[in-house]
N, C-alpha and C positions, 0 to 999 in steps of 0.2 A: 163023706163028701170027698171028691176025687179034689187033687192038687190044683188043676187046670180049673175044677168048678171054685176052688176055694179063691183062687189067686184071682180071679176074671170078678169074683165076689168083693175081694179089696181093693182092686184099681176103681171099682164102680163106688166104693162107699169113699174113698180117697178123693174122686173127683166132684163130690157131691161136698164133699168138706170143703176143697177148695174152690168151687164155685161159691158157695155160703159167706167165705174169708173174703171174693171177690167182691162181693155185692155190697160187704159193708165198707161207708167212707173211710179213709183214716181219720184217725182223730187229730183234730185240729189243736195246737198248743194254745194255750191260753195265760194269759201272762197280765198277774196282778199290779198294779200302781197304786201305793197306798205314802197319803201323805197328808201332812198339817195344814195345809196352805186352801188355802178355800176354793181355789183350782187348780189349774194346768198352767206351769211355769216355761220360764225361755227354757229350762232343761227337761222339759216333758215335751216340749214342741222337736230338740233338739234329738231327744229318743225315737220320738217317731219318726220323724226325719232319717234318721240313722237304718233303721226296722225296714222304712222304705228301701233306702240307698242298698240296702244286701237282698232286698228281693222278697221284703213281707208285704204283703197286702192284706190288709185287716177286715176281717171277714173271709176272706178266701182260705191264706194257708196261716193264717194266727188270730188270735182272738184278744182282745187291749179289756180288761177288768179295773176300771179306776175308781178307785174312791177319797173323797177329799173330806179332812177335818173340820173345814171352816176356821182354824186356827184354834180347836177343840179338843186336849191332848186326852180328856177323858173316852173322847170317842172313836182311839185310834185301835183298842180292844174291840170292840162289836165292830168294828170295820174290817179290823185284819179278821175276825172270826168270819166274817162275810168271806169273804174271798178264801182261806181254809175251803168251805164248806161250797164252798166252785171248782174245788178242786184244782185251782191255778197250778202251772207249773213251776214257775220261779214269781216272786214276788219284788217289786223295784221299787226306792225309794231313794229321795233324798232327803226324808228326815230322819234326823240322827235318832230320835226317841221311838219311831216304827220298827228298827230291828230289833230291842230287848223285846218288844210288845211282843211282835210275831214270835220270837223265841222264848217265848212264856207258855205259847199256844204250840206251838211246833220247832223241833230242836234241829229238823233234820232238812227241813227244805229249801232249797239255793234260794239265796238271795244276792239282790245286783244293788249296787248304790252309783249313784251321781251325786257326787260333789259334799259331801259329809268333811267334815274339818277334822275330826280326831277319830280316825276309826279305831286307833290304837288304845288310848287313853279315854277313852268311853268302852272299852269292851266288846266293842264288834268283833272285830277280826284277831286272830291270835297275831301275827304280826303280819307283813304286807307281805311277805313273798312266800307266807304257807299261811293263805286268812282264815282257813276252815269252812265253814257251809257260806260263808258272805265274802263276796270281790266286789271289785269292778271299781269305780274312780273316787279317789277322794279332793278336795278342794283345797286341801291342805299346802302350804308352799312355806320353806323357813321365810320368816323375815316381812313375811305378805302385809300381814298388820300395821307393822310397825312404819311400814313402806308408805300406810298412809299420812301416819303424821308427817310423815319427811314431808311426802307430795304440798301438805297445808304449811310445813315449816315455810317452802321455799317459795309456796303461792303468797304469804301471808306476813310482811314487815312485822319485827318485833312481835312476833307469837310468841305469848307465855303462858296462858291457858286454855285448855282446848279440855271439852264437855263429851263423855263416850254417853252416846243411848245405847243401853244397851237388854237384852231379854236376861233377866237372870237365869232363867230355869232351863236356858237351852243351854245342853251341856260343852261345847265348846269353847263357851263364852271367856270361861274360867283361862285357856291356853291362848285364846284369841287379843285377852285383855292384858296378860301376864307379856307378850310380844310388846304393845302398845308400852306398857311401865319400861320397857329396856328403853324403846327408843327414845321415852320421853326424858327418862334421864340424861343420857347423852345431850340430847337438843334442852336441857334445862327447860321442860315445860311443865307445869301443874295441870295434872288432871281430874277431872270432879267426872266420877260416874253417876248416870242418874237409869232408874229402876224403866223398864217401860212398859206401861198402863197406858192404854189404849182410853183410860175413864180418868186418866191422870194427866194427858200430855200438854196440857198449860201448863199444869203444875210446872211440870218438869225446864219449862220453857223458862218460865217462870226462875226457877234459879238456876239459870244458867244465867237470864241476865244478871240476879243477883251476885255472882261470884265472876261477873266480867266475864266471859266466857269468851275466847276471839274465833272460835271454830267449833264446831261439832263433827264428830265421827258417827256414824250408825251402821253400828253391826248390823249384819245381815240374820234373821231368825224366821223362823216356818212361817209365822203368824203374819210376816210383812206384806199385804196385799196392795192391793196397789191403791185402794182408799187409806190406805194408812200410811202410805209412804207421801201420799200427795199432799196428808194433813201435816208430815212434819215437813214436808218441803216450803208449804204455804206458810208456817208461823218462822219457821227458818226464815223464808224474806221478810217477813213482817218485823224481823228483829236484823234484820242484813247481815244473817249468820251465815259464812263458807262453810257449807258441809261434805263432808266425800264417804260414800257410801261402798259396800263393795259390788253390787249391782247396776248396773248402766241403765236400767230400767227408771233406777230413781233420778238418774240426771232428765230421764224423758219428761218425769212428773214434777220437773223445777229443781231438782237436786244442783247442785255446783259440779263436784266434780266424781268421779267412781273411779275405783282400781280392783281390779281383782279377775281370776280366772273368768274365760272366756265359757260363763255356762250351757250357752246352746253346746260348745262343743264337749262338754263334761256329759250331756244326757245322750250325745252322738256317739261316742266312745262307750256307757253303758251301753249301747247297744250292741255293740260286738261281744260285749261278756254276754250278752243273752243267746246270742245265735253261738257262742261254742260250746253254752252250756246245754243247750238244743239238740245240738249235734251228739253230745256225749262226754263233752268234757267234764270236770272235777273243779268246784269254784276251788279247793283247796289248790289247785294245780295254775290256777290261773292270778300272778301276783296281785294286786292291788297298785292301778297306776295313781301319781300324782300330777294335777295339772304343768304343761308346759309353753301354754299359751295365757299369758296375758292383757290385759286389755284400759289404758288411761282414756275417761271419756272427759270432756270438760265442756262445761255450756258456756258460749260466751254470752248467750242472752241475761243467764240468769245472772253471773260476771258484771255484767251493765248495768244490770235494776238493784243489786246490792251494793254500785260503784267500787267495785275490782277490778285491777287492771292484773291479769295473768301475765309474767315475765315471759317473753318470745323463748327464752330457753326449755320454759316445761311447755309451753304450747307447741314447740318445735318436737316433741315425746311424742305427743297425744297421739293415740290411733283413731281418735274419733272426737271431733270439735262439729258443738252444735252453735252456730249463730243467731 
């Protein structure tokens, strides 16, 4: 075969490759959501939000994989195997208990979190500013906790016992409750923790009046849906219990008052770790941010049916007062 016939030979089989390369779509990313909660939270609203804001369109040029536990931690195995077996590219979560899961099943695939409490001290990340295969935002703030009781110290005349609900098994808890013990010392207050059982929560009610209780705190845990926040907010009145929760969600459902990171913008923020790691980046290379927005909500309806009067100095704070 002559040069001129061979070469005229490989431009032709060259062009026949890259029309072929042409024809097919690229492939679309596809991006897991795997979490406890029995749906989609203000920080799942806030991720897509975010997906949007940088130019995703879902269906178009990305593809959203969500799977919810129903507040279910046995079934966060066969869900994150789901999504494995979809071949997602990065998998997001804000439960703290879905990243050992995924990484029992897969050691190597990027993972993004919104708003996790201890990604340190639960063993996510190797530290924040080199986290290894998992980034992206933690919910974590020194002081955040304890900041509640203050908030109920200064709402609350002669506060001396105040009642944590709290989820034992969610692994935060332990660092979240251990903040609460500083500050309660300082402000000399007694605290009674009680277990939460969703098939227990009279109970629990139950002795809180028994030990006086003047307030309730409620951690915030995967399981908290919003029928279950509206049942501790309902016996909460029923007993004219100030509670301050760290979701603003529960002041919507009769809660008193909420302090804590501003989570639409925790799932907005994961969303930039997804589009760099999209691009190309290294979650190792990408530090792990902590919230710098916070957020005081306080009802004054709920305030009035438990006859509370909120001092004009913390109502003067609040970035958000519902009447």
């Amino acid at each position: 075969m002559s040069k001129k016939v061979f070469l005229g030979a490989f431009v032709f089989l060259l062009s026949l490759n890259s029309g072929t390369e042409a024809q097919q779509p690229n492939r679309i990313p596809r991006i897991g959501i795997l979490a406890l909660s029995p749906g989609p939270t203000v920080s799942t609203v806030g991720f897509l939000q975010g997906l949007r804001d940088l130019g995703y369109a879902e269906g178009k040029n990305i593809i959203i994989e969500s799977r919810y536990a129903a507040g279910n931690q046995d079934r966060l195995t066969d869900l994150a195997a789901e999504l494995l077996r979809l071949k997602v590219d990065i998998i997001v979560s804000g439960t703290t208990e879905a990243f050992p899961t995924v990484r029992r099943l897969n050691a190597t695939i990027p993972m993004v979190m919104w708003g996790v409490s201890d990604p340190i001290g639960t063993g996510i990340v190797d530290n924040l500013a080199h986290p290894g295969n998992t980034t992206g935002m933690s919910s974590y703030a020194t002081e955040v906790a304890g900041k509640r009781l203050e908030i109920l110290n200064e709402v609350i005349p002669r506060l001396t016992r105040v009642a944590v609900l709290a989820y034992q098994n969610h692994p935060p808890t332990a660092l979240l409750f251990k903040e609460t013990e500083v500050a309660a010392k300082l402000l000399k207050i007694r605290l009674q923790t009680l277990e939460i059982d969703p098939h227990g929560l009279e109970g629990a009610f139950d002795a809180m009046a028994r030990e006086r209780a003047g307030a309730l705190i409620v951690q915030q845990a995967a399981l908290f849906d919003a029928s279950f926040q509206k049942r501790v907010a309902d016996l909460a009145m029923k007993q004219r219990l100030p509670t301050i929760h760290e979701s603003n969600e529960f002041v919507g459902l009769g809660g008193l008052m909420s302090y804590g990171p501003l989570r639409f913008e925790l799932g907005r923020r994961a969303a930039i770790f997804v589009d760099k790691i999209l691009k190309g980046a290294k979650p190792a290379d990408l530090p792990v941010e902590q919230p710098t927005k916070f957020e005081l909500v306080i009802s004054l309806k709920t305030a009035n049916q438990i006859g509370l009067s909120i001092p004009p100095n913390v109502l003067a704070r609040a970035d958000k007062v519902i009447k």
